[in-house]
N, C-alpha and C positions, 0 to 999 in steps of 0.2 A: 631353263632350257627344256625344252619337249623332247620325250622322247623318240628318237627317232627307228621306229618300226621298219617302214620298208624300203628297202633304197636298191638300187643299182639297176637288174631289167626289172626287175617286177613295179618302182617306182618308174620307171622307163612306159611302162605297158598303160599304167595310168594315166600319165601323162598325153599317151597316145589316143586314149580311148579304148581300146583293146580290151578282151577279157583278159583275166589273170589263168595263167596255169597251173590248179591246183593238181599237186599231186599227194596222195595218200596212201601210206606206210600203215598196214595192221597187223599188228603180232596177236601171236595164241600160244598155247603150251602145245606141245607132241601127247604122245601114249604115256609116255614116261614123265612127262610132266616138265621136261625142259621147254625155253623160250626158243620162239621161232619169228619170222618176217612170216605171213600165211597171205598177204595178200600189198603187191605194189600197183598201184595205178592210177591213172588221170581221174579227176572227178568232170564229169560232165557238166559243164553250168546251164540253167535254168532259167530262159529270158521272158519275155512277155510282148506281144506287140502292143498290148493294152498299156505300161508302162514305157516306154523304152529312155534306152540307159539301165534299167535294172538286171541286174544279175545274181540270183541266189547261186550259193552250192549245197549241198545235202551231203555233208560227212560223214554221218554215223547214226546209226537210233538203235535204240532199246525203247521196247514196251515194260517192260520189267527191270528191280535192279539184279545186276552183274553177280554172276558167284565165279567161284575159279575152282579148280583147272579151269580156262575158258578154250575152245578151237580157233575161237576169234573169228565168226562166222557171225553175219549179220541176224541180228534177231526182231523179228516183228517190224513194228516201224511205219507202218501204211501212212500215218496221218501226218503232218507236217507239223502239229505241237502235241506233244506226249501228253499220254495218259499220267495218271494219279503211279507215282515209282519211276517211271517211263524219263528217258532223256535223250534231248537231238542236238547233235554239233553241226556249225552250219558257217558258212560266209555270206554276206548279203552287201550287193553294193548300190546305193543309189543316186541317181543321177542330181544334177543340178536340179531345185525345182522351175517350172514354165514350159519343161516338154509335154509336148500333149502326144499322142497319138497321130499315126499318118489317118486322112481322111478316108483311107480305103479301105479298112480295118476292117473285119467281119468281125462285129461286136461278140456276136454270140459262139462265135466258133473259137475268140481267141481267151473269152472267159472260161470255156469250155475245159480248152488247150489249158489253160492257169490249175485248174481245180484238180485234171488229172495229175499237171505235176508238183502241185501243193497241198494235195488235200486238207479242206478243212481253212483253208486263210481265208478265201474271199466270204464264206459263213460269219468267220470271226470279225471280219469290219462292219463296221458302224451304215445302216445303208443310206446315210446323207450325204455321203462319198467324202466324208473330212478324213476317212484314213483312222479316226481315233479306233480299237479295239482294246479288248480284256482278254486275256485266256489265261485258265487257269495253273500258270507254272509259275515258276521262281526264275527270273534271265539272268547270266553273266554274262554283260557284253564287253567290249575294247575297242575303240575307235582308234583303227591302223594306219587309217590314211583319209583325209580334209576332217570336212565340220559337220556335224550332226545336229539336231536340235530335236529334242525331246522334249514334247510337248505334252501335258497332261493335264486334267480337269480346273477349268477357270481360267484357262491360258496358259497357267503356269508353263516355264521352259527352263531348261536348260541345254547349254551352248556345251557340247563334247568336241575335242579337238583330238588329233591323234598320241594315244598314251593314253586318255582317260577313259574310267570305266562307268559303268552303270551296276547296282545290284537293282531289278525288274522285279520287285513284289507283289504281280499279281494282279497291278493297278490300270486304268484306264491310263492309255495313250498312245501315241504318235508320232513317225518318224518325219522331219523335216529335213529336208538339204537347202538352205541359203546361201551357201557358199556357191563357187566359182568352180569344184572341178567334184569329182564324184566322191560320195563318203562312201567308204567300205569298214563296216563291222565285224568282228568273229564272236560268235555267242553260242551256249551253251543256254539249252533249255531244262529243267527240269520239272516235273509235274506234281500236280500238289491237289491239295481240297479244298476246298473254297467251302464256308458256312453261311447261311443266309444271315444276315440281320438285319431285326426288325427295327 
């Protein structure tokens, strides 16, 4: 039996099409050093007319790792995959594949659009447009809801369904959707060093 992650509206909204409504809870410590809620609110999703069906969220980032007391105030974070320490939490949902883009599309203005609100992804792909990239972090992913396929060097795949995880070492690859309605992931990046070898 799969585990069953999202159900009731939020598997509702999927179904629909719809984005999902994240909402994000942050605590911090006070002066004194007790827990607090420091900040409740919707997260804004993050679409693309270059894709569409896609939807990121951007939940949190550090450039640096965490010491406490913390105010629980956003720190750093510009780039869309962390620095070497650095970690981003994120939701990303992707469409069925075969949608292409409407033909009206201003190429350059909606690449543009992408970069300010991802910095640093479309860099990070491969420019023969197969989607493969590398960046240098360690992923925890979780597939919440449909079918994933993780594609990596020589074809290699695997099929994720909702429940299953990925640990992302760093390595060449590629998100797929095969399936029939949208896959949504929750991952957790963190940043690391990469050594060359000869």
């Amino acid at each position: 039996m799969r585990l069953g992650l999202i159900t009731g509206p939020c598997l509702d909204a999927f179904e629909e099409g719809n984005q999902m409504v994240v909402r994000r809870v942050v605590t911090g410590h006070d002066s004194e050093g007790r827990s607090r809620v420091v900040d409740d609110r919707t997260v804004e999703p993050i679409t693309s007319a270059l894709m569409p069906g896609f939807v990121a969220y951007r939940l949190w980032g550090r450039d640096e790792p965490p010491t406490f007391p913390d105010g629980g105030s956003p720190s750093g974070g510009e780039s869309w995959f962390p620095p070497r320490e650095g970690s981003r939490f994120m939701i990303i949902t992707h469409a069925p594949e075969g949608l292409t883009p409407s033909p009206d599309v201003d190429t350059a203005a909606a690449t543009a659009e992408l970069e300010r609100q991802m910095p640093g992804v479309i860099s990070s792909m491969e420019p023969d447009g197969s989607g493969m990239h590398t960046t240098d972090t360690i992923d925890y992913l979780m597939v919440v809801h449909g079918e994933a396929t993780l594609e990596l060097d020589d074809g290699t795949r695997a099929v994720l369904r909702a429940g299953d995880v990925v640990i992302q070492n760093g390595t060449r690859h590629a998100w797929r959707n095969y399936g029939t309605e949208p896959c949504t992931i929750v991952a957790v990046a963190v940043g690391a060093d990469r050594t060359t070898t000869q």
